[in-house]
Each structure stands twice: as C-alpha cells, then as structure tokens.
N, C-alpha and C positions, 0 to 999 in steps of 0.2 A: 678460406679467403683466397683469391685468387691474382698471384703476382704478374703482371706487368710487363714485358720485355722489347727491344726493338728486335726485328727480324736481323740483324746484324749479330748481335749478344748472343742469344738462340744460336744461330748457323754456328758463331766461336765456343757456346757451352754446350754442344749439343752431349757427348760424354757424358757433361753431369746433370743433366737434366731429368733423369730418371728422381733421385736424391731431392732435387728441389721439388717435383712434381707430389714426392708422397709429402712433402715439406708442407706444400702450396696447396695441394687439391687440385687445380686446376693451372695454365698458364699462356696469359690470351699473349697472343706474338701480333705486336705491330710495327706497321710499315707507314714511314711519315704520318704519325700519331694515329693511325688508323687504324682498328682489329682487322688482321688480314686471315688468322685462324686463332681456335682455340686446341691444346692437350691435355686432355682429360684424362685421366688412370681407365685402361683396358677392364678391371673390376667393376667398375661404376657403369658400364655400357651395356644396356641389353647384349646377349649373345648371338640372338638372329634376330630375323627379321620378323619371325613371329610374335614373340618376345617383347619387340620395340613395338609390332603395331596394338599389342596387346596394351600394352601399357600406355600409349594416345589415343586408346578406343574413348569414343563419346556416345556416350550412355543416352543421346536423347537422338542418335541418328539409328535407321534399323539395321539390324542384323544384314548380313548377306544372306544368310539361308531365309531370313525375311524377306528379301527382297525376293529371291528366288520362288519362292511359295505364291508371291504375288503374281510375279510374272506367270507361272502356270496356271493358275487361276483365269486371269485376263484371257490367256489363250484358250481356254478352253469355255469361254464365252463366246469369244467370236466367229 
C-alpha cells in the first residue's frame, strides 16, 4: 500500500525513510497536494535496461530482428 507524504516530511525523514519504504512498498512525495515523485525499493526495479524493456515488450508489435528481415527483403527488391 503506498503511503503519502509532503515533499517537506520526506526532506525532514529522509534517514528514516528506508524503514518506512520496506514498511509502505512504495512512497509517492507530494508537493501542494500533487505527486511530484514516487520511491520504490531498488528490488522491485528491473536491473537494466534490458530487463525493463523486456518486461514492457508488446507481444502484438514485431520483433526488431523482424523488422530487420523486412527491411532486407524490401531492399533487395528494388
């Protein structure tokens, strides 16, 4: 569940914000009632970039090495 806090609070608990973080799962910080960020646990975050695009890959756009394939094809038409 994910607690709450003004950007003021945060800046003053920043210390113990570790504690509350495994507490909370996550902790959106806002600034005049507005999410300005969120802190997530380093665990929970894909590790690279590969990782992350791996895991927002959409299964109904093609492949790049699909796309590549096509484009050699085209070319070697014209």
């Amino acid at each position: 569940m994910s607690k709450y806090i003004s950007a003021k609070e945060f800046r003053q608990r920043f210390p113990d914000m570790a504690e509350e973080l495994k507490r909370s799962g996550e902790i959106i910080v806002l600034k005049r009632s507005k999410p300005l960020f969120k802190v997530v646990p380093f665990e929970e975050s894909p590790s690279d970039l590969l990782d992350r695009a791996a895991a927002c890959e959409d299964r109904a756009e093609p492949q790049l090495e699909e796309i590549s394939n096509i484009v050699h094809k085209i070319r070697e038409v014209s």
